[in-house]
C-alpha positions in Angstrom: -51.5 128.7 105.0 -48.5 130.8 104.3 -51.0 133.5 102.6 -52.6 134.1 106.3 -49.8 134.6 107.8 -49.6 138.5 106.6 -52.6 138.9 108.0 -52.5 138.2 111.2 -50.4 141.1 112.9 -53.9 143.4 111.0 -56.0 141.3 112.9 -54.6 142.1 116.5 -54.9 145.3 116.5 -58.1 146.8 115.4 -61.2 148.7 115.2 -60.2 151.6 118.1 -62.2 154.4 117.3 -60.2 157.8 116.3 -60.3 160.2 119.3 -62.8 157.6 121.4 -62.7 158.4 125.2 -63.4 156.9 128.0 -64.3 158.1 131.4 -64.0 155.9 134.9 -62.9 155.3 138.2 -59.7 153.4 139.2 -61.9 151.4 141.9 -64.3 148.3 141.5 -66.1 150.3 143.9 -68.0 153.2 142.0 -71.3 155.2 142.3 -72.8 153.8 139.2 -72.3 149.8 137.6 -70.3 149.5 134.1 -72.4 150.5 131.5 -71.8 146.6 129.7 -74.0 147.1 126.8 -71.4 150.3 125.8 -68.7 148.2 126.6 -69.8 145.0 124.5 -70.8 146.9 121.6 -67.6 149.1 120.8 -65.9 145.5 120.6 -68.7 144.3 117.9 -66.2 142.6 115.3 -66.3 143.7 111.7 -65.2 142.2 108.6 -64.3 144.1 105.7 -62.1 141.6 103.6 -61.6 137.5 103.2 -59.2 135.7 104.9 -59.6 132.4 105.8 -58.9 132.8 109.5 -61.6 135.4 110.1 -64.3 133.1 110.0 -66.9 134.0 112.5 -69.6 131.4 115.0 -72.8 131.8 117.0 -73.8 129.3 118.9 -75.1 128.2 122.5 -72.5 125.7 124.5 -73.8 122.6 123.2 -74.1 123.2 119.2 -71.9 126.0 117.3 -72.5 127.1 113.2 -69.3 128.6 112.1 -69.8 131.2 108.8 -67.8 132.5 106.1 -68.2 136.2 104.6 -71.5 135.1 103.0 -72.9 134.6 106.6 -73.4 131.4 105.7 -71.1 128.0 105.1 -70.4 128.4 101.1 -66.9 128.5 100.7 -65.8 125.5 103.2 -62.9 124.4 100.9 -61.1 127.6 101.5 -61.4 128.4 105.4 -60.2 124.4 105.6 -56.8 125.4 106.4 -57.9 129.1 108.4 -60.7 128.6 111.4 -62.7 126.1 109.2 -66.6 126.7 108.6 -67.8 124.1 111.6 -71.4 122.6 112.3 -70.6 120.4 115.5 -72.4 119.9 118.8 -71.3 118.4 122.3 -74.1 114.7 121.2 -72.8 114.5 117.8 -70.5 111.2 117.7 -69.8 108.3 115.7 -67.0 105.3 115.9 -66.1 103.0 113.4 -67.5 99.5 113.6 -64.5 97.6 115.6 -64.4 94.8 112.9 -61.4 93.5 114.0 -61.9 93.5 117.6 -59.0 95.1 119.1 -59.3 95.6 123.0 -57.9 98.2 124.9 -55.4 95.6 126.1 -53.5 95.1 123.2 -52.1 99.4 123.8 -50.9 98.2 127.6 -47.4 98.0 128.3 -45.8 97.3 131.4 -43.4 99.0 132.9 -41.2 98.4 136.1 -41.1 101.6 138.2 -39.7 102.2 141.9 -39.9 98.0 142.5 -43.9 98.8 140.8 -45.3 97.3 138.1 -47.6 99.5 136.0 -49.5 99.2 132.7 -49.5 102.8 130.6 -52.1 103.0 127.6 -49.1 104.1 125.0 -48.2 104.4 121.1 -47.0 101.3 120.4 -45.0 101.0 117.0 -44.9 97.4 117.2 -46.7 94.7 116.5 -48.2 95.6 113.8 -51.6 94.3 115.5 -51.0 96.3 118.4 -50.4 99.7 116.5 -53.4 98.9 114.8 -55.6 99.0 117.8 -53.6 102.3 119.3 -54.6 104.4 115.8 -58.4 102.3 116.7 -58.9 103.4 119.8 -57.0 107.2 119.6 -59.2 107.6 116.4 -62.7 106.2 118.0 -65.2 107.8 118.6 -64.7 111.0 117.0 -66.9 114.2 117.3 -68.7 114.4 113.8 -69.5 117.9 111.4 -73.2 117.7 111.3 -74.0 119.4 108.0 -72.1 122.2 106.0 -75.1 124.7 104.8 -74.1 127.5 102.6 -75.2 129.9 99.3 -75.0 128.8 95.4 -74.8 131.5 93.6 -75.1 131.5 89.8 -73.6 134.3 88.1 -74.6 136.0 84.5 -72.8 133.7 82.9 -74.1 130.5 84.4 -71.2 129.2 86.3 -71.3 129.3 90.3 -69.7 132.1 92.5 -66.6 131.8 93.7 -65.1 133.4 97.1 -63.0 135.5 94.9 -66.6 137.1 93.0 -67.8 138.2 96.6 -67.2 142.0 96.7 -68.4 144.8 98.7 -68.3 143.1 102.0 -69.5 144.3 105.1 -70.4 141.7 108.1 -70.5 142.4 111.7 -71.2 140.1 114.5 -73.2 141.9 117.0 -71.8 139.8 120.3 -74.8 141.9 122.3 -77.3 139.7 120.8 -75.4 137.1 119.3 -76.2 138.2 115.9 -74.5 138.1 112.6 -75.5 140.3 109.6 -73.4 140.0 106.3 -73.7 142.4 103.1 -72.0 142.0 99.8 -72.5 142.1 96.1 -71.9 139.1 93.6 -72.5 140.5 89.8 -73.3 144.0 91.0 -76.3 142.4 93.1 -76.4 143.2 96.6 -77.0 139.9 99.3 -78.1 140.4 102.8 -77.9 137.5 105.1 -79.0 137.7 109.1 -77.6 134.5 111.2 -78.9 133.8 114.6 -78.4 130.7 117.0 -81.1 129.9 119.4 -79.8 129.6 122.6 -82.2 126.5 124.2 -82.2 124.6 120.7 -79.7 123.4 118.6 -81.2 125.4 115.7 -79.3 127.7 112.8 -81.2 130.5 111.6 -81.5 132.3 108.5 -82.9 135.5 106.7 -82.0 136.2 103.1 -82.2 139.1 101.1 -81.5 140.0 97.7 -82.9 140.4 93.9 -81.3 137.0 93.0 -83.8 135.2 94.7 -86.3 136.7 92.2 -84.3 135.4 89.6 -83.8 132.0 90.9 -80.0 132.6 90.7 -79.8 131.7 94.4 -80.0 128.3 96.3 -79.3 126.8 99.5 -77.1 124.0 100.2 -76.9 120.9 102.7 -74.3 119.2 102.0 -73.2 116.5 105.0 -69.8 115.9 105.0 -68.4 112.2 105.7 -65.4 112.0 108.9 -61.9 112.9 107.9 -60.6 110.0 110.0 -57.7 112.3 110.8 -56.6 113.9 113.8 -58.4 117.3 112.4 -61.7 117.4 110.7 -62.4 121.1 109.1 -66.0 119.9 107.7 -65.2 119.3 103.6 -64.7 115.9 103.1 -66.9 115.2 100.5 -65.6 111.7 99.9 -69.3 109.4 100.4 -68.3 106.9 103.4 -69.6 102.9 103.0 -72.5 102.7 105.1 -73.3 106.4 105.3 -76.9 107.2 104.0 -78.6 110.5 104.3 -82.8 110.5 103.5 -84.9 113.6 102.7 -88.4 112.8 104.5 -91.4 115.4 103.9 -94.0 115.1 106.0 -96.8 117.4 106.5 -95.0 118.7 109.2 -92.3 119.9 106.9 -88.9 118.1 105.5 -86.4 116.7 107.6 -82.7 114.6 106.7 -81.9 111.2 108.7 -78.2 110.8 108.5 -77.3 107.2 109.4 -74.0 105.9 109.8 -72.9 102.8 111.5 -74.8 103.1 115.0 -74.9 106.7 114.7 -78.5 108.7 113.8 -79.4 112.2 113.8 -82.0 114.1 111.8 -81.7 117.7 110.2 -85.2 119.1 110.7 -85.8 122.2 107.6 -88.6 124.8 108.2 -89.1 127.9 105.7 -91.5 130.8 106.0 -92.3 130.1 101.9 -93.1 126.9 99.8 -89.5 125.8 98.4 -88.2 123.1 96.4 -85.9 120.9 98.0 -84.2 117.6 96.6 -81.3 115.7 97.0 -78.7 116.8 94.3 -76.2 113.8 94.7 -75.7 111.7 97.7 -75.5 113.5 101.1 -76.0 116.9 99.1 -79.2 118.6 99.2 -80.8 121.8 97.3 -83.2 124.4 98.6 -84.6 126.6 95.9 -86.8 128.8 97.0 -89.5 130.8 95.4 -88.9 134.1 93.2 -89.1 136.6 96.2 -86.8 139.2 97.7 -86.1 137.5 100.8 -86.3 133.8 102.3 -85.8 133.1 106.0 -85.0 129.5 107.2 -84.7 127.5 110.3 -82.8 124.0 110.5 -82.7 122.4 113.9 -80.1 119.6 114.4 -81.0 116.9 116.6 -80.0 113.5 117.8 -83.7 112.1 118.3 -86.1 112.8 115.5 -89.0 115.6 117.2 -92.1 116.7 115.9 -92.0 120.3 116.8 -90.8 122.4 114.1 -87.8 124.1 114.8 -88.0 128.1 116.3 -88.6 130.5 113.4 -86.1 132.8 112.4 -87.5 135.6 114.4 -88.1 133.6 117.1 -84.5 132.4 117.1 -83.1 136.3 117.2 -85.8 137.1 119.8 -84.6 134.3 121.7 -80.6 135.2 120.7 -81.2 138.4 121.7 -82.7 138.2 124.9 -80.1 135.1 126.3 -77.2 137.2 125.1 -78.1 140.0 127.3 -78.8 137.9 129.8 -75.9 136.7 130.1 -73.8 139.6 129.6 -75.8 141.0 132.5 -75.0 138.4 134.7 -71.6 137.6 136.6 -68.6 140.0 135.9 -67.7 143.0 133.9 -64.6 145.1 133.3 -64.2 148.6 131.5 -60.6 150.0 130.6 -61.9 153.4 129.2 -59.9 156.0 130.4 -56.6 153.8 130.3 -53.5 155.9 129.0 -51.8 152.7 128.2 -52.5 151.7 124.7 -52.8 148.7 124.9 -56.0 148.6 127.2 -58.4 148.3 124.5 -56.8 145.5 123.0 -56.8 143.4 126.1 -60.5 144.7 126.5 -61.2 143.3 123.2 -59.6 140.0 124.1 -61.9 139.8 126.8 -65.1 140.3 125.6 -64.7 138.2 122.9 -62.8 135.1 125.1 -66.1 135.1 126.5 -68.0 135.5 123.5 -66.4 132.6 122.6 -66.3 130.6 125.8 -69.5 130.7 126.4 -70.9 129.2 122.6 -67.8 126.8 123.0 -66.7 125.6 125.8 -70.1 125.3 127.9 -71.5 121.9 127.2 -72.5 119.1 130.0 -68.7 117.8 129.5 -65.1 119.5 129.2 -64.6 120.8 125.5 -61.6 119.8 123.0 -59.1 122.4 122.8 -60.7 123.9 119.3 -64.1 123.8 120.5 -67.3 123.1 118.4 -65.8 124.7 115.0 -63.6 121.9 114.0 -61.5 118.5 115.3 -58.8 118.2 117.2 -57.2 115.2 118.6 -60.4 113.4 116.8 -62.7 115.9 118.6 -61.4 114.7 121.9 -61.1 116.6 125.5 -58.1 116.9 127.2 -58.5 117.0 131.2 -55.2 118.2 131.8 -57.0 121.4 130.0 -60.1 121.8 131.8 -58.7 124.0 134.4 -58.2 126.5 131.5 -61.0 126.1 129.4 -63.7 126.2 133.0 -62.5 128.1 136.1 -62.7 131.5 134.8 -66.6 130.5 134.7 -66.7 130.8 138.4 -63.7 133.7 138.5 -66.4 135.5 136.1 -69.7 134.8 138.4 -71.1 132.4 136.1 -70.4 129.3 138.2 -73.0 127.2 136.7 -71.6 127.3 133.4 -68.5 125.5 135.3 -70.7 123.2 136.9 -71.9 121.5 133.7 -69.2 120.2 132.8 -67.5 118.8 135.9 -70.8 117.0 136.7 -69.6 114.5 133.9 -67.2 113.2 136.1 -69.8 110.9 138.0 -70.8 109.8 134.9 -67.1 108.3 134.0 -65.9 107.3 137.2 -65.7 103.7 136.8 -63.8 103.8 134.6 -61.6 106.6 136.2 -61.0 104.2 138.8 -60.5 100.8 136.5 -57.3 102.6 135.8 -56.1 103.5 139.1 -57.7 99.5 140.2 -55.2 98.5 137.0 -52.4 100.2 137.7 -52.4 98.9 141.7 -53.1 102.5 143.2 -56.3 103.8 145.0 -58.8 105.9 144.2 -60.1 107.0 140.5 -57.2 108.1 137.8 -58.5 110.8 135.8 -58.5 110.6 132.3 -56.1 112.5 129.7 -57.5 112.4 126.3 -60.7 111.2 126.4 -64.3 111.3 124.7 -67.6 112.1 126.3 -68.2 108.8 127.1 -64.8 108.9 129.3 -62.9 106.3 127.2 -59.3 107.0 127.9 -57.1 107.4 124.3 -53.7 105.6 124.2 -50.8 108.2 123.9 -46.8 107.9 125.3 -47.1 111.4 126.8 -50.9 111.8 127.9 -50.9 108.5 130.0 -47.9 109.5 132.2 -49.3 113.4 133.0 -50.7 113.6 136.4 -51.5 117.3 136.8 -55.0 116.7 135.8 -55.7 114.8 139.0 -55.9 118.0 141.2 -58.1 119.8 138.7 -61.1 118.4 140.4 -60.6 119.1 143.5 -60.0 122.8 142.6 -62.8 123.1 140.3 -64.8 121.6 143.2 -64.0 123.9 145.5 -64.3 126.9 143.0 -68.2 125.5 142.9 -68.3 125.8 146.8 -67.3 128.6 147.0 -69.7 130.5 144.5 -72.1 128.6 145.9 -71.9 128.4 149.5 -73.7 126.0 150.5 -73.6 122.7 152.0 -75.0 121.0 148.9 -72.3 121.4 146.8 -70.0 119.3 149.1 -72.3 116.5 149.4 -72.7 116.7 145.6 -68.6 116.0 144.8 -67.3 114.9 148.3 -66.9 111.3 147.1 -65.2 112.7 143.9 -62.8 114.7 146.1 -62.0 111.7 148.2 -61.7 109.1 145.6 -59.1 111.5 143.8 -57.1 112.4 147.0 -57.1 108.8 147.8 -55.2 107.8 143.9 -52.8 110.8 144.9 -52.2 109.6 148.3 -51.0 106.0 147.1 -49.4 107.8 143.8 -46.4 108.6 145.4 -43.1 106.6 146.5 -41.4 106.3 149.5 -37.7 107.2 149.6 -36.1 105.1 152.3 -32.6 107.2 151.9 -34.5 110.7 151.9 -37.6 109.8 154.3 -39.9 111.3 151.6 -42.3 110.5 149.2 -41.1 111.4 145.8 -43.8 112.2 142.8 -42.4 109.7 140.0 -40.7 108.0 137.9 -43.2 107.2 135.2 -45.0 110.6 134.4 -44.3 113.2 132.6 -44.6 117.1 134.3 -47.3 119.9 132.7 -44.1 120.6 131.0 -44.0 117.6 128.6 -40.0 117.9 127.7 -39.2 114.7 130.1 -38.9 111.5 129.7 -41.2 109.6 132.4 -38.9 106.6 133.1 -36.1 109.2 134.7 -38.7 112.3 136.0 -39.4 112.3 139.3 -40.0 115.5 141.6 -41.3 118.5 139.2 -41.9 121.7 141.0 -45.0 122.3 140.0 -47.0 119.1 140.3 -45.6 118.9 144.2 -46.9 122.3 145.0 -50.1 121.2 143.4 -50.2 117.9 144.8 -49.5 119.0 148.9 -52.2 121.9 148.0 -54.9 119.6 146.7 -54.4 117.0 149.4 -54.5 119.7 151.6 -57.7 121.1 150.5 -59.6 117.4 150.1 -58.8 117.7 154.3 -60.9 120.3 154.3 -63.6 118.7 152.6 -63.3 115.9 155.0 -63.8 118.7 158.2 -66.8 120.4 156.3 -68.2 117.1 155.6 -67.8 116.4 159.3 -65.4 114.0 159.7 -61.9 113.7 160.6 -58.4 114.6 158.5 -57.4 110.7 156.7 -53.9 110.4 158.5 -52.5 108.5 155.0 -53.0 112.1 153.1 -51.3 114.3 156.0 -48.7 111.4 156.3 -48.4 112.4 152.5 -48.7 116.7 152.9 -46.0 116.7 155.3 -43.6 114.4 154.2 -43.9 115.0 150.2 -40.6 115.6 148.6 -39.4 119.6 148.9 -39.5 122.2 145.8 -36.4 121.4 143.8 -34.1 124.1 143.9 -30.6 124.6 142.6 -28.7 128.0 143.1 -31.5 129.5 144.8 -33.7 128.7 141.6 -36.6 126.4 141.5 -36.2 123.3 138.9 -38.4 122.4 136.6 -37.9 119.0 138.4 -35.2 117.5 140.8 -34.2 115.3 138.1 -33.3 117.9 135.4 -30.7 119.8 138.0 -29.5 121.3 134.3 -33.6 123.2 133.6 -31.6 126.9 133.0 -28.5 125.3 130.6 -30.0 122.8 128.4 -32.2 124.2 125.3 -35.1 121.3 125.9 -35.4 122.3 129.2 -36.1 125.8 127.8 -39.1 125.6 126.2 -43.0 124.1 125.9 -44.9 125.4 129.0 -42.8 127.1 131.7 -45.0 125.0 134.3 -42.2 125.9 137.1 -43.8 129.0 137.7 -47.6 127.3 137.7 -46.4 126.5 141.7 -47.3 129.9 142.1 -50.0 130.9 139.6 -53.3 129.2 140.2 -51.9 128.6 143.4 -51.3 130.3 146.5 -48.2 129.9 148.7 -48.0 126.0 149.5 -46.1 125.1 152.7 -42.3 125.2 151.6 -42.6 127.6 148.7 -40.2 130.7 149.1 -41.6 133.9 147.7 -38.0 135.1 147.3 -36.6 132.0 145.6 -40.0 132.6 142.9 -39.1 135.5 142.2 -35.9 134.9 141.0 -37.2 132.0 139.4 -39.6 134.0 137.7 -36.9 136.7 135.9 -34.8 133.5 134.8 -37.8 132.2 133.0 -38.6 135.5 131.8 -34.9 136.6 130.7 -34.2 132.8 129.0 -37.4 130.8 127.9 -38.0 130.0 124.3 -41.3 131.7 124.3 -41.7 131.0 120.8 -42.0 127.2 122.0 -44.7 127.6 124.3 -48.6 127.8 124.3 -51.5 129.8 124.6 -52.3 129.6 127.9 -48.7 130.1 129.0 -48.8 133.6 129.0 -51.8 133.8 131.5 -50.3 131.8 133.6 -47.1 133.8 133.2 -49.1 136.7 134.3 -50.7 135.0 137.5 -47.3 134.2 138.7 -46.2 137.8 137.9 -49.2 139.1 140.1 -48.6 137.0 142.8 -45.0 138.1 143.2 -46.2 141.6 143.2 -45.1 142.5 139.2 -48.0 143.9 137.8 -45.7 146.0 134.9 -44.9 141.6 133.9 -47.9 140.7 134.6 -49.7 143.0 131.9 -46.2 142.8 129.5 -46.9 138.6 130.0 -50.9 139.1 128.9 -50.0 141.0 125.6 -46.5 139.6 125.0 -46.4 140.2 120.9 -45.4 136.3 120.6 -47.3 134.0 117.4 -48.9 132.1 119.8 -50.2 134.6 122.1 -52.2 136.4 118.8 -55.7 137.3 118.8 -57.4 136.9 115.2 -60.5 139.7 114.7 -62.7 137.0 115.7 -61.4 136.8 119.5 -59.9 133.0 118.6 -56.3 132.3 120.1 -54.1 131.5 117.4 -51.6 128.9 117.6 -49.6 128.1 114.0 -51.4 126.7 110.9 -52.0 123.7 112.5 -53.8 124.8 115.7 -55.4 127.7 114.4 -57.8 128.0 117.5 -57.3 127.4 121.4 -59.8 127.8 123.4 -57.3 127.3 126.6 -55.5 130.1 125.6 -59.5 132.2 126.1 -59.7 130.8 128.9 -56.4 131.2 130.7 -56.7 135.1 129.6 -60.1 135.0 132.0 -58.8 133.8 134.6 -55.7 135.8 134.6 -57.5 138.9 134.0 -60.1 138.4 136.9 -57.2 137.1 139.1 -55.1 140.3 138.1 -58.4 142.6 139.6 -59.6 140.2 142.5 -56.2 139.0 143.8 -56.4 135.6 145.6 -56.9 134.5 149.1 -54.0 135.6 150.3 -53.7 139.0 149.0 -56.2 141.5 150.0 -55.0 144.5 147.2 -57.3 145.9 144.2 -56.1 145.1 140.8 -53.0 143.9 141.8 -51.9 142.7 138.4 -52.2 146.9 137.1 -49.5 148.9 137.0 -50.3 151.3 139.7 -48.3 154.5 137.8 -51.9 156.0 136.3 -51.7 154.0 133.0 -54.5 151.6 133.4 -57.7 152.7 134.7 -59.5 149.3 135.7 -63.2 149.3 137.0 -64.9 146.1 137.6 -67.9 144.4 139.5 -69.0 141.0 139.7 -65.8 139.0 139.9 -64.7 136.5 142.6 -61.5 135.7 143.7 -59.3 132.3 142.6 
């Protein structure tokens, strides 16, 4: 990966037109709406050059085709280490067969906390049996590559094109319509290739044009790739599993591929505007030639279920691309820097139209997304629910609320066993999963069990859905969800006979995951979420008709304080050290999250924050944190009335908070995409217009000295 590196510090700043101006008003209230189409389209991404992390996707929320320079999926090898050349949707799983039968059981281990026993799902080195079934269960299931389909070119001299023989290129990515054109020349011969996604099927696209097609020195390849079995899969292993068989049917209906492996089936259905040969070059690798024309268009549809109906043709599919796209953009929010003096306006413009670009192909399924999306695996392809938050909200924050709603109605579907942990670990309610899979199997993990700060999410994301929509409805749909969770974080806490109060902890671990559970106890952040989300469950319970449960207020108004120390709030009451020691310093500053996403909770000090907020700023590692950070950072900052840190936070020039030229939020060459980091720059960019409940200003997260001309419409407050 070193060779990216140089090119990432090109890839932030980019395509501002010489001399472009921009005329607007100051106000989200104007005479005339943002002209979005003229705003989408001067952020259309062009590529000019390869580097592996410029990789570009269309795709619609439930199935995502990452492409190279070709506009296509030829040269997977060498984007494996950039943003890798993904086919993945939110259906496609598979587990190993558990042939040894390890139970979920065998990754307990009991701890005595406060006079409690409680069992954590954890990494256990030892026994070796035990271990076994941790790397089992953290490993299985695992989101699957569906199918890697690229160009082979033969050049004069009969050897295959490699990346290094494509010249001349010239692709854009039109995120209007959701369409990508590529250009380029291999042997002097120009190639055109048009990629579209259809937006209600999970079909691919494609219309080729060039002069090697009439000389048959031009196929198309399907090549299904077999599961890494690693924590990231990037879509080349080529190696042919045990057990995995893929079978070319033709039918008169056209060709399809079953891919069968172990339980798991799905079927690539192939339709082509012109009689082509297709056969199976080696195992799990198919050819397309096509006929001796100058162009060829193709359609694949991937599916779970094998369907009769023939996949939407290429035209359809860009008709139908074209045409949801605007839709969308059309819909919800909009916001239009132009006339900003401050250069750095159209950088953070770009950030935002393509964050949700991406979003919305990635992170829109009917369950929460894993933190790289549907281009490649992390964590085994798993979601993390402490994330949610930052990959959903802004859905709502940007008028789109059902887009939100998709995924938190998945909850229902895993509460049981939600609530088989809580029933487990002797406390009420439903426990809320950490690292999970989309059938809501919780993952072992020594830091993931003991976070808590997921619990709340619900409840928020809940009320966000209320709120857009208004309406009685919505609290019937999640009331029981709301009350189950309040009730787990009503019997979470311990009483403190000495102190009179309950006390959050021991065993967990803070948003901040520096601590060691079996001595935390107290963080800042998760009590200011905790009294909030308690509080506002009581409000569900007075909308829903009934009266305030008496166990959570006996919780809201006896919780532990803030932790403070010299007039600074602590990262937790039992690290009374969080501004001298170095570990304290670093991962996410969650200290200010108490006054981010949240408004002022009952004991929170506005002045005490504040200071809080410059000795984070002035003395945090920020090279140690993570994408999302910085929005959050820039919540805080607009809260306490900052809006010259606010901005500085958004665009702080730190590694992690990098946008690459195709909107992704780059991490380090293992992470090389993070979606929460997209998501958190929504949020905090709506939130920096709107303001929240408890501050009626416009754009209160703008400087207010003429630099930054902001004009939006369509967004709703936090």
């Amino acid at each position: 990966m070193r060779e990216l590196r140089p090119n990432i510090e090109k890839n932030i700043w980019i395509h501002v037109a010489p001399g472009l101006i921009f005329l607007l008003s100051i106000s989200p209230i104007q005479s005339r709406p943002i002209d979005r189409m003229q705003v989408i389209k001067r952020h259309t991404i062009h590529i000019n050059a390869i580097n592996a992390l410029s990789s570009l996707s269309v795709g619609n929320g439930t199935f995502t085709y990452t492409a190279d320079i070709t506009g296509m999926q030829s040269f997977p090898d060498y984007y494996a280490t950039g943003v890798p050349l993904g086919t993945q949707s939110s259906w496609g799983w598979h587990a190993y067969p558990n042939l040894n039968n390890y139970t979920l059981e065998e990754t307990y281990k009991e701890f005595t906390i406060d006079g409690r026993k409680i069992s954590y799902s954890i990494q256990l080195n030892s026994p070796e049996r035990n271990r076994l079934a941790v790397e089992y269960f953290r490993a299985n299931p695992h989101r699957l590559q569906l199918g890697n389909i690229g160009l082979e070119i033969t050049k004069k001299d009969g050897t295959l094109a490699v990346i290094e023989d494509i010249k001349a290129i010239h692709q854009s990515l039109d995120l209007w319509t959701g369409i990508l054109s590529s250009k380029f020349v291999v042997d002097n011969e120009p190639v055109s290739v048009v990629t579209s996604c259809n937006q209600k099927q999970d079909v691919i696209a494609f219309s080729i044009e060039s002069a090697l097609l009439i000389q048959n020195r031009l196929k198309i390849r399907i090549r299904i790739p077999s599961p890494s079995r690693q924590w990231k899969d990037a879509g080349n292993h080529w190696q042919t599993e045990h057990g995995l068989s893929t079978d070319l049917v033709t039918t008169q209906r056209g060709h399809y591929i079953k891919y069968c492996f172990d339980t798991t089936q799905y079927f690539i259905r192939i339709m082509m505007d012109a009689q082509a040969n297709i056969k199976e070059h080696q195992s799990n690798y198919f050819i397309i030639s096509p006929p001796a024309s100058k162009s060829f268009r193709l359609a694949v549809k991937f599916s779970p279920a094998i369907t009769l109906d023939n996949p939407s043709s290429f035209t359809e599919t860009c008709k139908n691309s074209a045409a949801e796209w605007k839709k969308f953009w059309m819909s919800g929010g909009a916001i239009d820097f132009s006339g900003s003096t401050d250069h750095r306006a159209i950088e953070l413009e770009r950030r935002i139209i393509l964050s949700q670009y991406l979003t919305k192909i990635q992170c829109s399924s009917s369950f929460p997304p894993q933190e790289t999306g549907l281009t490649y695996n992390s964590w085994y392809g798993k979601p993390h629910l402490e994330m949610h938050w930052w990959h959903a909200v802004h859905f709502a924050q940007w008028g789109r609320p059902q887009l939100l709603e998709k995924s938190l109605d998945w909850y229902s579907t895993v509460y049981q066993k939600a609530k088989a942990t809580a029933v487990r670990q002797g406390l009420n309610g439903i426990r809320w999963q950490k690292m999970t899979d989309h059938q809501g199997n919780d993952s072992p993990s020594s830091v993931g069990s003991f976070l808590i700060w997921q619990q709340p999410h619900f409840i928020y994301m809940a009320e966000m859905l209320y709120r857009a929509k208004a309406d009685i409805k919505a609290i019937n749909k999640y009331k029981d969800l709301v009350f189950a969770t309040a009730d787990f974080m009503a019997s979470y806490p311990v009483f403190d006979s000495l102190s009179k109060k309950y006390n959050l902890g021991k065993g967990m671990i803070p948003a901040q995951e520096s601590f060691d559970p079996m001595i935390t106890y107290n963080p800042t952040y998760e009590l200011a979420y905790w009294r909030w989300a308690l509080e506002m469950a009581q409000t569900w319970m007075v909308r829903s008709g009934m009266k305030r449960n008496p166990k959570w207020d006996d919780i809201i108004h006896n919780l532990a304080p803030l932790p403070q120390k010299d007039s600074l709030y602590l990262a937790a009451e039992s690290a009374p050290d969080s501004y001298l020691n170095p570990k304290y310093l670093r991962d996410h500053p969650a200290v200010l999250a108490a006054y981010s996403t949240l408004p002022a909770t009952d004991g929170l000090d506005t002045t005490i924050m504040k200071k809080t907020f410059f000795a984070v700023w002035d003395h945090w590692n920020w090279n140690e944190t993570w994408g999302w950070d910085f929005p959050l950072t820039a919540m805080t900052a607009t809260r306490l009335h900052i809006p010259e840190q606010a901005v500085d936070a958004l665009l702080m020039p730190i590694s992690k908070n990098t946008y690459l030229i195709n909107g992704h939020n780059f991490q380090d060459d293992r992470l090389t995409i993070y979606l929460p980091g997209n998501g958190g720059l929504l949020s905090a960019v709506a939130f920096m217009c709107t303001g929240g409940d408890d501050n009626g200003l416009i754009n209160p997260g703008f400087p207010k000295d003429g630099s930054w001309k902001v004009k939006w419409e369509g967004l709703k407050k936090i």
